[in-house]
N, C-alpha and C positions, 0 to 999 in steps of 0.2 A: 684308432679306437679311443686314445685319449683324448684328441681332440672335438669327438663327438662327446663325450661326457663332460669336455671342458665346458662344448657353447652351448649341452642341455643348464650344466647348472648354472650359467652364466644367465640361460636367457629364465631360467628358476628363478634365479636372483631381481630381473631386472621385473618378472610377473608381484613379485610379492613386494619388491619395494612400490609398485604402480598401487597394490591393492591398498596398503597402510596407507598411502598419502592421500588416495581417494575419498574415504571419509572426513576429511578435515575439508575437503574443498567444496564438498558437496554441504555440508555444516554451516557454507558462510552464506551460500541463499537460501532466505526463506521465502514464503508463497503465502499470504494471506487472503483470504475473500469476505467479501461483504457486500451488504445491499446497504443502500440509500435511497432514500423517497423524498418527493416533492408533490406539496398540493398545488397545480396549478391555479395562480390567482387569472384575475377578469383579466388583464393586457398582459400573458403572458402565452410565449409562443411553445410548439412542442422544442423548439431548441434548446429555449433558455429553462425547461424544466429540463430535460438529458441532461444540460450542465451543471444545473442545479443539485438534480439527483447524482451527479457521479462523484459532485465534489460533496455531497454528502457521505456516501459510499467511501469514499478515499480518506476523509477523516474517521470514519469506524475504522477502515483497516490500518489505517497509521495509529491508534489505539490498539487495535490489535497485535503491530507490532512492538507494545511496549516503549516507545518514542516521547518523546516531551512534548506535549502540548500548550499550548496558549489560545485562549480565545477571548474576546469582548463582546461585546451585543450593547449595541444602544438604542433608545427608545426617547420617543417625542411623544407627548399627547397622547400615548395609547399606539403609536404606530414604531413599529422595526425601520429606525434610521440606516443603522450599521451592523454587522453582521461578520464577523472577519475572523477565521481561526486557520492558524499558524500553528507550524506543526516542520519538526523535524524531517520526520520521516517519510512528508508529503513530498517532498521536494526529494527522495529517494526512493519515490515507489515507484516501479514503474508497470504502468497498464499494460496485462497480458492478454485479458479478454472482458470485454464488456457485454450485458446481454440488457435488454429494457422490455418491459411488461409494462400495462397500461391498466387500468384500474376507475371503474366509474364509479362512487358513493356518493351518497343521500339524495336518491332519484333526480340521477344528472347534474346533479349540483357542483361534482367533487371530481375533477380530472386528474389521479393520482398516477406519477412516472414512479417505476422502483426499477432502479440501477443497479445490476448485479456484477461484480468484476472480482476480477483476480489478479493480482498485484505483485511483484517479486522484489525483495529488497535484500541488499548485502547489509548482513549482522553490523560485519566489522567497520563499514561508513556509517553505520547511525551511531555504533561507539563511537567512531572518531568524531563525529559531529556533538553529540551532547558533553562529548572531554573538552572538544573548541568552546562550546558554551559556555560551558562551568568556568575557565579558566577566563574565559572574554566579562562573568558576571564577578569575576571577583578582584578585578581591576579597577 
């Protein structure tokens, strides 16, 4: 008899110390979602809008995870040379699920991709990564 009340409360013990540690572990991934759109230009394929739209999509939700951003945009004559944004948390997000809608505006004019995804990233790497930062920018 003692021995079954030893390994109820042993295996007591071993249920509640599983329960407490479970919140914390479950706390370090997040799940963020967002859409991205691209107006397909005249020489552009549906691939290179998908890609266009996810890598749209993927900087909202790297925004959304509160992450550092960086971006630039450069411009010639009135036209989009460069285009480039860097981002922490892109390089830590990783795609769970993508979905793509299609979209026609201004009677056929306007071939609109929007990129829906769902993204999961660990808290504690994007910490670790913008503390690597800070300490790499103040060298």
């Amino acid at each position: 008899m003692k021995i079954r009340k030893w390994i109820s409360a042993a295996l007591l013990g071993a249920a509640i110390a599983c329960a407490w540690a479970m919140p914390e572990a479950a706390a370090a991934t997040r799940t963020v979602e967002a859409t991205g759109m691209y107006v397909m230009e005249k020489d552009d394929t549906r691939i290179d809008a998908k890609e266009a739209a996810v890598k749209d999509a993927l900087r909202i939700a790297a925004e959304e995870a509160g992450a550092y951003i960086q971006s630039r945009t450069e411009m010639q004559g009135g036209e989009l040379t460069s285009d480039e944004v860097r981002s922490i948390a892109a390089h830590l997000l990783r795609e769970t699920a993508t979905t793509y809608t299609w979209q026609i505006e201004g009677n056929g004019k306007s071939f609109i991709c929007h990129a829906h995804l769902k993204a999961s990233f660990e808290e504690d790497a994007v910490d670790a990564e913008l503390q690597k930062r800070a300490v790499e920018r103040r060298k």
